[in-house]
C-alpha positions as CSV (number, residue, x, y, z in Angstrom):
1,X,0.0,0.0,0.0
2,X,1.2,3.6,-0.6
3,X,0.9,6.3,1.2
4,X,1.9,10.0,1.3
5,X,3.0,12.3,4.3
6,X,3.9,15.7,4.2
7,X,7.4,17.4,5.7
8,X,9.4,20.0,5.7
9,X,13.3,21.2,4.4
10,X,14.8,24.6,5.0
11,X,17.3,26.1,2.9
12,X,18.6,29.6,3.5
13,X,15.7,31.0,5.8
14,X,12.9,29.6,3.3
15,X,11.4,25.9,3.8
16,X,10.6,23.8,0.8
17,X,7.6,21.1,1.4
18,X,9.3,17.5,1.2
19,X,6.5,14.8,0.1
20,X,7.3,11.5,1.5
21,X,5.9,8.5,0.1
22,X,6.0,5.5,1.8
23,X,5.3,1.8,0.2
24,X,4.5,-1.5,1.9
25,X,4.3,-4.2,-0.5
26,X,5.5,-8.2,-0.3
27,X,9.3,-9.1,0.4
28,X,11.6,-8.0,2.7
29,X,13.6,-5.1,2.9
30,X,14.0,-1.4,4.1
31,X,15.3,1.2,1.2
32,X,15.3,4.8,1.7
33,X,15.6,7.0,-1.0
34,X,15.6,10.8,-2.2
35,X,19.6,12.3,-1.3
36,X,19.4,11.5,2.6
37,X,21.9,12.2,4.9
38,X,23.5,9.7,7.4
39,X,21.0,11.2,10.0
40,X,18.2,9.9,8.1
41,X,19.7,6.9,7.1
42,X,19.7,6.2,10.5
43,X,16.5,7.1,11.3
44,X,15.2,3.0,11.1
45,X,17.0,2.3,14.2
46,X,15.1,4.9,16.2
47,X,11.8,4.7,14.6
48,X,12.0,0.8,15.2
49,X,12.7,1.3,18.9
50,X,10.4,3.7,19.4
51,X,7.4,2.1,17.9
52,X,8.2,-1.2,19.7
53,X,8.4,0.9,22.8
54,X,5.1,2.0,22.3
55,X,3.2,-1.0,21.0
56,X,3.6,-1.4,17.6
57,X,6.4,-2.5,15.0
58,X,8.1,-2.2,11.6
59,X,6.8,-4.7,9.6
60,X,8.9,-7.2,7.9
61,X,7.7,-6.5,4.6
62,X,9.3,-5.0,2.1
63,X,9.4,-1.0,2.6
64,X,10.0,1.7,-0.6
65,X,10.5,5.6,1.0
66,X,11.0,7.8,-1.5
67,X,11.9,11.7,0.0
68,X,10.4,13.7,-3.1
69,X,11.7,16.1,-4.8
70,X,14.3,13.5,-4.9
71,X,17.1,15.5,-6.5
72,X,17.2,18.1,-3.3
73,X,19.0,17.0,-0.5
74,X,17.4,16.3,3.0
75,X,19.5,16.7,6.2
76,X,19.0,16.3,9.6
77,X,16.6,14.1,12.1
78,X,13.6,16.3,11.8
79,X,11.9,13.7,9.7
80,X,11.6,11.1,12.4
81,X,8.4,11.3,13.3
82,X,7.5,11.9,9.5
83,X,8.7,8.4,8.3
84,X,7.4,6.8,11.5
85,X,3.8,7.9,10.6
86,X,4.2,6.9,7.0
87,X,5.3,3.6,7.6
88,X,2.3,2.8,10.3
89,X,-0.6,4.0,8.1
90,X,1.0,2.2,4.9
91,X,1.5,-1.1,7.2
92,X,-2.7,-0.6,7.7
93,X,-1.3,-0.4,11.7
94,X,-2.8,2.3,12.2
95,X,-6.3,4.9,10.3
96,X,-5.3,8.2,9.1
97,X,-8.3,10.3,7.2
98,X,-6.9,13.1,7.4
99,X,-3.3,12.9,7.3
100,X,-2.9,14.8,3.9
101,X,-4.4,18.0,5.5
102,X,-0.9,18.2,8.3
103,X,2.8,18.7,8.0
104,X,4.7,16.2,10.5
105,X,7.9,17.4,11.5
106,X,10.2,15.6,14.9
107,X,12.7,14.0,15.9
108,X,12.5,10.1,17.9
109,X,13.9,9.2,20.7
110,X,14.4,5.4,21.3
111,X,11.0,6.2,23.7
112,X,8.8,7.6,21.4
113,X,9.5,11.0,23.1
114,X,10.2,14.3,20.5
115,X,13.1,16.4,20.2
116,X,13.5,19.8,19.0
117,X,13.2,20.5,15.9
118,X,15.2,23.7,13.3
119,X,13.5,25.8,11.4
120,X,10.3,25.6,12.9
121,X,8.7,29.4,12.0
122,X,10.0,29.3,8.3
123,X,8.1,25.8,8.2
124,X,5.1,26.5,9.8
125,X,5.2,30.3,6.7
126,X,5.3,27.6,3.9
127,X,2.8,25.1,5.2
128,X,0.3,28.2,5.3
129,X,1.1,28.8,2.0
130,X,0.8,25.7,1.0
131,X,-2.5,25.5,1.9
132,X,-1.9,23.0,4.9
133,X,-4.7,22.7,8.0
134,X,-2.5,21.9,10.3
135,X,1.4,21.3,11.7
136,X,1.9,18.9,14.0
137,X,5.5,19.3,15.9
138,X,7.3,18.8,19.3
139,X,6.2,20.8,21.9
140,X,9.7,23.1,22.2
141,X,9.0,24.3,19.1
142,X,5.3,25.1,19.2
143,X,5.8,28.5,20.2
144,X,7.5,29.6,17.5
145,X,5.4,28.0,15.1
146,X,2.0,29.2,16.6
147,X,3.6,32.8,15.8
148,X,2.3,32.0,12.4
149,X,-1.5,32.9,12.4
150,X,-3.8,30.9,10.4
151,X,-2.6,27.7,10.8
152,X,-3.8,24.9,13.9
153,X,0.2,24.4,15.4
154,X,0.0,20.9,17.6
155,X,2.5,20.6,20.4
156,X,3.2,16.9,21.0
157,X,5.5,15.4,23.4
158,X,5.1,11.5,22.4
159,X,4.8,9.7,18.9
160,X,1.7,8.1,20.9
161,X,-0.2,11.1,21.3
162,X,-0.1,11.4,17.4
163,X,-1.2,7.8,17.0
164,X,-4.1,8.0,18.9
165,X,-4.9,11.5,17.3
166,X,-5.2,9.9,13.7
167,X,-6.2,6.5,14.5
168,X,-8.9,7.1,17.7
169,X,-9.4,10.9,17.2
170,X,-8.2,11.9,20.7
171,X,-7.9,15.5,20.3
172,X,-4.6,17.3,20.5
173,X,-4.1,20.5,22.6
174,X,-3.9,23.1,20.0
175,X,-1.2,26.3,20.9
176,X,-2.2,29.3,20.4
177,X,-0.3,32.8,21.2
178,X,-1.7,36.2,20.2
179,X,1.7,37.5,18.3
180,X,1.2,41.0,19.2
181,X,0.5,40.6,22.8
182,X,3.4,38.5,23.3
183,X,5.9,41.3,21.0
184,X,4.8,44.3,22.6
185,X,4.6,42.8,26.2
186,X,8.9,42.5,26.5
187,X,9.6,45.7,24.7
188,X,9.9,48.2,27.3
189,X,11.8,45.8,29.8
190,X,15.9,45.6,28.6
191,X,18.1,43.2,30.0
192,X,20.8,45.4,30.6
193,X,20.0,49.4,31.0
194,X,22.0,52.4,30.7
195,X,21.4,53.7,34.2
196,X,23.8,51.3,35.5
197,X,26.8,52.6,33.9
198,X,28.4,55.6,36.5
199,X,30.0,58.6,34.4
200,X,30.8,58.5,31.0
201,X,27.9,61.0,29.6
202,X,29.9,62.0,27.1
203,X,30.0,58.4,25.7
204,X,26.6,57.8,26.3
205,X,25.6,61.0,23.9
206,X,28.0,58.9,21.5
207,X,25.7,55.9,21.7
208,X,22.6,57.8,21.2
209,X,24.2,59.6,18.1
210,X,24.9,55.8,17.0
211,X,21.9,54.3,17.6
212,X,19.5,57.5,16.3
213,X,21.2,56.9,12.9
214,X,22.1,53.6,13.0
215,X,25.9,54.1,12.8
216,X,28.9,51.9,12.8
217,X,31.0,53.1,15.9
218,X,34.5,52.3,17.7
219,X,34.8,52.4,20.7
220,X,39.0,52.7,21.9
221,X,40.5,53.2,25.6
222,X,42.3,51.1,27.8
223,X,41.0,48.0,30.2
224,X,38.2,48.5,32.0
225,X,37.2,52.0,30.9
226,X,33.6,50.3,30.4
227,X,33.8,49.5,26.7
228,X,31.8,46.3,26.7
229,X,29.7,47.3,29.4
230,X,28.5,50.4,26.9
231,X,28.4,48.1,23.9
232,X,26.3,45.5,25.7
233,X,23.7,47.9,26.6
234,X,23.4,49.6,23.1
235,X,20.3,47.3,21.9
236,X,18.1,48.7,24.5
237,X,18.1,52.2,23.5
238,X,17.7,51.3,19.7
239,X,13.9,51.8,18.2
240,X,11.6,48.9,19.2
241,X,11.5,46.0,16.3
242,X,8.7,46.2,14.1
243,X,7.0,43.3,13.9
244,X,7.9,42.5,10.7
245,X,11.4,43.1,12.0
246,X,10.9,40.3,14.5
247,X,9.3,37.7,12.5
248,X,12.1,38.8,10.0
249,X,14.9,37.7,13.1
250,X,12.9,34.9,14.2
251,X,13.3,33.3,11.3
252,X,16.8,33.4,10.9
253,X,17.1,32.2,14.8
254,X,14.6,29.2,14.1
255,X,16.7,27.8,11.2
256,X,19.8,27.5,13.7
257,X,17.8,26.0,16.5
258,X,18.5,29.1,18.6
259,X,14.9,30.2,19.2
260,X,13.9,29.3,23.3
261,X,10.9,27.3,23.6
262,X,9.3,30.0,26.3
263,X,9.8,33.1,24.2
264,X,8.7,32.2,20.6
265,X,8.6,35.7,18.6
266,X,12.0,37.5,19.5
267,X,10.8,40.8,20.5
268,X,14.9,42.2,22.1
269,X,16.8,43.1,19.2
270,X,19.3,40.2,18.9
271,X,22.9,41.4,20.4
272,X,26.0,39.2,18.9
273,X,29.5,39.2,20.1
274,X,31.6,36.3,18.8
275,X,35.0,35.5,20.2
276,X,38.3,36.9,18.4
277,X,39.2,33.3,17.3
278,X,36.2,32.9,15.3
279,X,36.6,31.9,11.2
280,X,35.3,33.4,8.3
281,X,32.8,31.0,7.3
282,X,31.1,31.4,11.2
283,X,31.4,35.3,10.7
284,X,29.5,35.6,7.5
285,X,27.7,32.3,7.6
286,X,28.4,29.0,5.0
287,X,29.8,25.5,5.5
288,X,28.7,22.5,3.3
289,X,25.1,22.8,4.6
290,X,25.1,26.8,4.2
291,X,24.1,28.2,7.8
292,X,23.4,31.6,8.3
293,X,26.7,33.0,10.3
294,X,27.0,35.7,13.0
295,X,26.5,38.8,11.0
296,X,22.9,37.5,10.2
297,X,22.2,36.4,13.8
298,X,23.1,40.3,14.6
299,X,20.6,40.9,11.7
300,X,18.4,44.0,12.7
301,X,20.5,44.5,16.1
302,X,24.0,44.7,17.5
303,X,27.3,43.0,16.2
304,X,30.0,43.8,19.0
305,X,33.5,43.0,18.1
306,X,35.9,43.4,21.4
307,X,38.9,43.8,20.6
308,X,39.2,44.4,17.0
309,X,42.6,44.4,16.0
310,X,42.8,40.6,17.7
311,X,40.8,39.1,15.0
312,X,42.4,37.7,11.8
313,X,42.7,40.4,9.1
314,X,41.2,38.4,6.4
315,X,37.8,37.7,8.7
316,X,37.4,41.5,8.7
317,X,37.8,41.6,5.3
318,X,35.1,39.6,4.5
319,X,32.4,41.6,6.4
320,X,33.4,44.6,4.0
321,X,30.7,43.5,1.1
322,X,27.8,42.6,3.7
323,X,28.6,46.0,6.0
324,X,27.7,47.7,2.3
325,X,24.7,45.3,1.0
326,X,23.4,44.2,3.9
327,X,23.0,40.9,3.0
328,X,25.4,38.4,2.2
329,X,24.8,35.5,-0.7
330,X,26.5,31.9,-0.1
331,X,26.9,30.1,-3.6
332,X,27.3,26.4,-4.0
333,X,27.9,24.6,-7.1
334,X,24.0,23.5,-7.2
335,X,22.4,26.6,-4.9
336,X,22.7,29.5,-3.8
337,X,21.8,31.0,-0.7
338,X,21.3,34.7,0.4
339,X,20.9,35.6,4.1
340,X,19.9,39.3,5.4
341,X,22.6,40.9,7.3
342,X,21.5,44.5,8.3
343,X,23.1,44.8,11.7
344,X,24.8,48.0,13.3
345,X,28.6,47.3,13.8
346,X,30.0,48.3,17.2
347,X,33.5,47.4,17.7
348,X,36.2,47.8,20.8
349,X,40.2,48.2,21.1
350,X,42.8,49.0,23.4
351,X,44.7,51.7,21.8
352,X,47.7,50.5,21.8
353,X,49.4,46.7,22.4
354,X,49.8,47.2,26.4
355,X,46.4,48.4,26.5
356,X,47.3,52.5,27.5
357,X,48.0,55.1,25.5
358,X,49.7,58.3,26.1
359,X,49.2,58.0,30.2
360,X,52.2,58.7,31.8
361,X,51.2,56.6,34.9
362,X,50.6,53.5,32.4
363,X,52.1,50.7,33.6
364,X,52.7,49.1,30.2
365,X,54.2,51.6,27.4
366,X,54.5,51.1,23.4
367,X,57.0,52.2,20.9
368,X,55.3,54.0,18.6
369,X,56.5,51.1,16.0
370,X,55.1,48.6,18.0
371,X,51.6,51.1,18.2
372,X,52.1,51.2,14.2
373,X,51.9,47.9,13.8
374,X,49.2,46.8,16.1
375,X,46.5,49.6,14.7
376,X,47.5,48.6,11.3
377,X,45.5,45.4,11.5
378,X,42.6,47.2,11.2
379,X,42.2,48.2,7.6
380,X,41.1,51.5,6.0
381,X,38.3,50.2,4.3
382,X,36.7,48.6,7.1
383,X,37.3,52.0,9.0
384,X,35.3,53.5,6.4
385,X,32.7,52.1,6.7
386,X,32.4,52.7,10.8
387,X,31.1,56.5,11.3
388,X,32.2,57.0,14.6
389,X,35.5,56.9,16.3
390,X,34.8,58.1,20.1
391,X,38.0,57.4,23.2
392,X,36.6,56.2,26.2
393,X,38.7,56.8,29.1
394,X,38.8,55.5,32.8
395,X,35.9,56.5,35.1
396,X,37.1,58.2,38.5
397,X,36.8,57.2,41.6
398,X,33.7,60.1,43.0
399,X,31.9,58.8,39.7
400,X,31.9,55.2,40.2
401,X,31.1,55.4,44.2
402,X,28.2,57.8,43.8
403,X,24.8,56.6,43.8
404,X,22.4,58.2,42.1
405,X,21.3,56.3,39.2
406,X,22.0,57.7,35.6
407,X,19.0,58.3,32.4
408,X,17.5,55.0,31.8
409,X,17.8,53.4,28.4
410,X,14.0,53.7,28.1
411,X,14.2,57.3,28.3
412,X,17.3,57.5,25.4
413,X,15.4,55.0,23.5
414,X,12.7,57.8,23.3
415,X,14.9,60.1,21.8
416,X,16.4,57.8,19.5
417,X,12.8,56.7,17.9
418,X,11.6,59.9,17.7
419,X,15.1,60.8,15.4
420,X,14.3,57.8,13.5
421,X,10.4,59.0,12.3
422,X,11.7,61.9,11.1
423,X,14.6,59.9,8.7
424,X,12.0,57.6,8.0
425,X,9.5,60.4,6.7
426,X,12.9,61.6,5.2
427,X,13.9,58.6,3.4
428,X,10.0,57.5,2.2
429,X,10.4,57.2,-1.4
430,X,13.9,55.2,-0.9
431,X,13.7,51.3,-0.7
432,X,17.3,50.9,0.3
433,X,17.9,54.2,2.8
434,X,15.9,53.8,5.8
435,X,17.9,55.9,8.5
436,X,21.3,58.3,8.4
437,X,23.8,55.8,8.0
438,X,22.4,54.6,4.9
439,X,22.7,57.8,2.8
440,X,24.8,57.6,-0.6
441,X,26.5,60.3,-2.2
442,X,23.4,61.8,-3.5
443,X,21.2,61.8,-0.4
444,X,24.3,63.6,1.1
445,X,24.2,66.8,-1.0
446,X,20.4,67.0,-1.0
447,X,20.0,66.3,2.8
448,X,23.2,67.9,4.5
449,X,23.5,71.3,2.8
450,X,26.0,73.5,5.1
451,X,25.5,77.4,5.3
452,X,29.0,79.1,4.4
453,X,29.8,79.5,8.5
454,X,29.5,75.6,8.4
455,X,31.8,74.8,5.7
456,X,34.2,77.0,7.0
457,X,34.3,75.5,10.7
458,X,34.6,71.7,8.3
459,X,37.5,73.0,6.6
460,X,39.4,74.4,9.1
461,X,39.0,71.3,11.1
462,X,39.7,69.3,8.6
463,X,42.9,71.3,8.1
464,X,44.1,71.8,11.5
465,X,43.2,68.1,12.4
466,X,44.7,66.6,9.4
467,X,41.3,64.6,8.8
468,X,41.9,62.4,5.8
469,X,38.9,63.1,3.0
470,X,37.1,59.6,3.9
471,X,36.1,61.9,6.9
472,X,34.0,64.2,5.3
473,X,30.9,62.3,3.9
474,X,30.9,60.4,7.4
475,X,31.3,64.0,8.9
476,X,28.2,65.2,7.5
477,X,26.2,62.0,8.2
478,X,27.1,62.2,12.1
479,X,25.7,65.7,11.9
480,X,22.6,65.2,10.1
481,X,22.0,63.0,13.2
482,X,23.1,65.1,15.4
483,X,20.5,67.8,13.8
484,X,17.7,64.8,13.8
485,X,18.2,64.9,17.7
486,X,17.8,68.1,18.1
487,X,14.6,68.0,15.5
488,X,16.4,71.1,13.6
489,X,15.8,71.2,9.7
490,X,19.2,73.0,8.9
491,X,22.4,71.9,10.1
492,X,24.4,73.9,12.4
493,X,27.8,74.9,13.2
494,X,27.3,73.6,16.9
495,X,26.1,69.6,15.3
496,X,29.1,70.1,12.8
497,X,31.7,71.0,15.7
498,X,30.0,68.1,17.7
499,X,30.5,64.8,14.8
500,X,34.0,66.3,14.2
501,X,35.1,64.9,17.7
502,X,33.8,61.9,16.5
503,X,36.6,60.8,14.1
504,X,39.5,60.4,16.3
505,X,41.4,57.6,13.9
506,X,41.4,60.4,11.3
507,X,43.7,61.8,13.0
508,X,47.7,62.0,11.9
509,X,49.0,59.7,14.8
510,X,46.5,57.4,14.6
511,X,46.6,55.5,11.3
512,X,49.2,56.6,8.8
């Protein structure tokens, strides 16, 4: 007897139905076929166990499953609980009416229990598409799928529980979640909050400059200045996600497994910060099975790299082309793959080897060689394409001990959104600029005109500083933003002055 059942593979951060047939007939033998992996290959051992566990059996006929289309490749041990089902209604074991109506995605253990599965939000889109009644899944996962409206998502912690639901029509517990409930109810509570970091306003004004137009900043000053402490607490002052914005994240989270079963629809924009020892390929995503990498994990959030100049030059270099496009594309002789990557760059360095830099009570001093040679691993172009250089120096001792508490990130984050309407109205007929940061060549001269005190104060700085000319556009985008703050039309000689502090690698000593 044959008999179809419906399941799922993801590639990129799209799923692709996977129709698997399943026929009994006279003989003996078990052949699986359609390109799967050794996971799947091995799925008999677990489906045998867990069927015998729970009463019933492989039969020892001969058994034909065919994974159609049978030219794609399958991967993983999502499709478990898929073959399992196939093989006990086309063994007559078991009544299935309705079975065409679900998609069946989980993974076996030797119990009958389910594991997690990936990609469960991207699965759950397609089967709506598709047309599908239902999606019946392990419990971890239903969350995330049940973000998905439209569809009946079924939470199941046992292949016996699914049994029973085809063959006796015991009912399933149905999960439901009302999305925008869930999104707005965690968006005004941050995990980490600007009101716990003592002094440092001036840096703070940095990271509201940053996050208002969604600039790429650096952050340099020696240990324990409060680097990473600023960094990590950069996501709660950016504008709440959309949420098409968080569906968007979701997504790319669910594929990697990385979702938490109590949360389902991410609602924090995601903050990354991978080690210094990391490899291209986990930076920008890939591998043999393309996998989305860090930079689209950051996607609409935070990438923090600490200490920059430790990471291997040629792993910078390959977040040049996504830092521009915002995506990145991952090509394979038969596919190719194309991941979004729009993510705000914050990095961190010491600014020099030892860690201090012209403090004559250091206790570790550079040659100014040695300081050559340790900034040059950052390259130019990557340091064009980060707006804002700010030095972040130690806090003193009256600032750390005192205890009044500082502006809270929800009151920044105010500010910040209210810059980011106005560049939104701004940028309305553009499909690639949303915000500052964004602007090309063109938006510049249309959007940052300067009256003739302006461009005097710019040139003069740009003289006396010895700011190299890759400083100019980024100049004028800082203090567009600066002007957005401050909801002035025109920019002034104040918001000019203000962004020119804000290039101190320009700078002749810095990089030469």
């Amino acid at each position: 007897m044959l008999k179809k059942v419906f399941g799922s593979a993801v590639f990129g951060v799209e799923a692709t139905t996977i129709t698997v047939e399943v026929n009994v007939d006279s003989g003996i033998g078990y052949h699986l076929v359609g390109l799967p992996d050794n996971a799947i290959k091995e799925s008999n051992f677990r489906i045998a166990a867990a069927l015998q566990n729970n009463g019933y059996k492989i039969p020892g006929k001969k058994i034909i499953i065919n994974m159609s289309p049978a030219d794609l490749r399958k991967e993983g041990s999502a499709y478990d609980l898929t073959l399992a089902i196939g093989i006990l209604v086309a063994s007559k074991q078991i009544k299935a009416k309705y079975l065409d109506d679900y998609l069946i995605m989980g993974e076996l253990s030797l119990d009958g229990n389910l594991q997690p599965i990936k990609g469960a939000l991207p699965i759950a889109v397609k089967a709506r598409e598709e047309g599908f009644k239902g999606f019946i899944l392990p419990k971890q996962n239903a969350k995330e799928a049940a973000i998905v409206d439209g569809l009946d998502v079924y939470g199941v912690d046992n292949i016996k529980q699914v049994i029973d639901y085809f063959d006796k029509e015991e009912p399933l517990e149905q999960t439901i979640i009302n999305t925008r409930e869930e999104f707005y109810k965690n968006l005004d509570f941050p995990e980490f909050d600007f009101s716990d970091v003592k002094g440092q306003e001036s840096i703070k004004r940095c990271m509201e400059i940053a996050a208002a137009g969604g600039h790429n900043i650096i952050l340099i000053g020696p240990p324990g200045a409060g680097k990473t402490m600023l960094a990590k607490r950069l996501p709660s002052i950016l504008p709440p996600m959309t949420l098409h914005e968080a569906l968007e994240t979701t997504k790319i989270h669910s594929v990697v497994g990385r979702v938490k079963a109590h949360t389902g629809l991410m609602s924090q924009r995601p903050f990354r910060s991978p080690h210094h020892t990391i490899s291209n390929v986990a930076l920008v995503g890939g591998g043999s099975y393309p996998q989305p990498g860090e930079i689209s994990l950051s996607h609409n959030g935070v990438l923090f790299l600490d200490e920059l100049p430790e990471f291997k030059r040629e792993v910078l270099e390959v977040m040049r082309q996504p830092l521009e496009d915002r995506e990145v594309t991952i090509s394979r002789a038969k596919f190719t793959v194309t991941y979004p990557s729009s993510f705000m760059l914050v990095a961190s360095m010491n600014p020099s080897p030892g860690g201090y830099f012209n403090d004559p009570n250091a206790p570790v001093t550079s040659s100014p060689a040695e300081m050559q040679r340790y900034l040059s691993k950052v390259s130019g172009p990557l340091l064009d394409r980060i707006d804002i250089h700010i030095e972040v120096t130690p806090v003193p001792f009256d600032k750390l001990s005192d205890d009044r508490k500082g502006e809270s990130s929800v009151e920044i984050r105010r500010r910040v959104t209210e810059a980011r309407v106005v560049q939104t109205l701004r940028f309305a007929n553009s499909e690639t600029v949303h915000y500052n940061a964004q602007m090309t060549v063109k938006h510049i001269r249309k959007y940052c005109k300067l009256d003739k005190a302006s461009l005097d104060l710019l040139k003069h700085a740009m003289e006396q500083l010895n700011l190299s000319a890759r400083a100019y556009d980024r100049i004028l985008k800082v203090s567009r933003t600066i002007a957005d703050l401050e909801a002035s039309e025109e920019i002034m000689g104040t918001h000019i002055s203000e962004a020119i502090q804000y290039r101190s690698m320009d700078r002749e000593g810095w990089l030469g």
